[in-house]
C-alpha positions as CSV (number, residue, x, y, z in Angstrom):
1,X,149.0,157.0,41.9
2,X,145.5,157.3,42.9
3,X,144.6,154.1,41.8
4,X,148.0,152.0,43.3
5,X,147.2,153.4,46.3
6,X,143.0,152.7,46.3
7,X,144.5,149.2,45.4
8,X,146.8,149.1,48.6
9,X,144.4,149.6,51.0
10,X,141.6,147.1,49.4
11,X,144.7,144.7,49.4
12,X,145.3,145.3,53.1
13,X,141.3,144.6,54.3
14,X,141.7,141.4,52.0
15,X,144.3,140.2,53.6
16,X,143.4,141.3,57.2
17,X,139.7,139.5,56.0
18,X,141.7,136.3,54.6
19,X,144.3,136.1,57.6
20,X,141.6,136.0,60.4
21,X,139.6,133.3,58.5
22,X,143.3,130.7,57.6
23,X,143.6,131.5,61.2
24,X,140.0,129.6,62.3
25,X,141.1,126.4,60.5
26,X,143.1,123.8,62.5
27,X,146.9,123.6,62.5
28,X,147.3,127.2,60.9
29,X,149.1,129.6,62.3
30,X,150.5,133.6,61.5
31,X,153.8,133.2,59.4
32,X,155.2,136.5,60.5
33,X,156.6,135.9,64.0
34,X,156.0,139.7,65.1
35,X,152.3,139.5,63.8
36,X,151.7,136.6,66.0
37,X,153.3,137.8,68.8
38,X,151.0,140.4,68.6
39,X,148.0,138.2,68.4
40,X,148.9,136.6,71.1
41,X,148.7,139.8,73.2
42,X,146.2,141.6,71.8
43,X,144.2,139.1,69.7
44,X,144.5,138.7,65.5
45,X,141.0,140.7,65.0
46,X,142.0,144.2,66.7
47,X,146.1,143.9,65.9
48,X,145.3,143.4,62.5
49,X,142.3,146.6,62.0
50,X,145.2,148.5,63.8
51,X,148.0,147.3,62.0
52,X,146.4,147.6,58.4
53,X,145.3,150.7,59.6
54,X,148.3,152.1,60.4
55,X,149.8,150.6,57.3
56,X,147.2,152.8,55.3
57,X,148.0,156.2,56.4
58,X,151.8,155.7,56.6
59,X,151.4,155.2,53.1
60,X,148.8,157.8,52.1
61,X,151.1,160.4,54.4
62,X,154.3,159.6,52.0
63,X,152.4,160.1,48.9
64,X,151.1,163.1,49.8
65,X,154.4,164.8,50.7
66,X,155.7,162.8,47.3
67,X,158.2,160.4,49.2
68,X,156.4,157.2,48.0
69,X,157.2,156.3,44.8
70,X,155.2,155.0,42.2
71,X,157.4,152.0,41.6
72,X,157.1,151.0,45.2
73,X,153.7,151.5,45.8
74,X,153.1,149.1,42.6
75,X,155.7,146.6,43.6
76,X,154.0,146.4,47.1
77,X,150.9,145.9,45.6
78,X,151.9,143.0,43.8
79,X,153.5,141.3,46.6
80,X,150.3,141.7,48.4
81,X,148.0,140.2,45.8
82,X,150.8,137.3,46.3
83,X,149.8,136.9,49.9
84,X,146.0,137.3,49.6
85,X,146.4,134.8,46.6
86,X,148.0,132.4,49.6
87,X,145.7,133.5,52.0
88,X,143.2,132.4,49.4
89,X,144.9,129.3,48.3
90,X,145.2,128.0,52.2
91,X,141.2,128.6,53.0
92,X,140.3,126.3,49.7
């Protein structure tokens, strides 16, 4: 679980990393309308540290009282190597 959850966080910096730099390139924009709501109030940089933050020890709570399960945390996982993959895909 260790290991998923090491993976999560990475995920989240990678994706926080690879959002703010799609965002520096004309014509690109935050997909999630909440998110860039957000950036528009309190800038991408600092809502995304606290977001991804926040993200982080939601998650690291619920594994430690054992209400996150292992299936979830991989399945999350994936679908964020899906968006860094895109977030990737867009800077190339």
């Amino acid at each position: 679980m260790f290991s998923l959850f090491a993976l999560f966080c990475a995920l989240q910096a990678f994706d926080a990393i690879t959002t703010i730099e799609c965002l520096k390139l004309p014509n690109r924009f935050e997909a999630n309308p909440v998110m860039r709501k957000l950036f528009s109030i309190f800038g991408a940089t600092p809502t995304l540290i606290i977001v991804k933050l926040a993200v982080c020890i939601i998650i690291g709570t619920l594994i430690l009282l054992n209400k996150m399960p292992m299936l979830m945390l991989g399945v999350s996982d994936i679908c964020y190597m899906w968006v860094v993959y895109n977030n990737i895909k867009e800077l190339k």
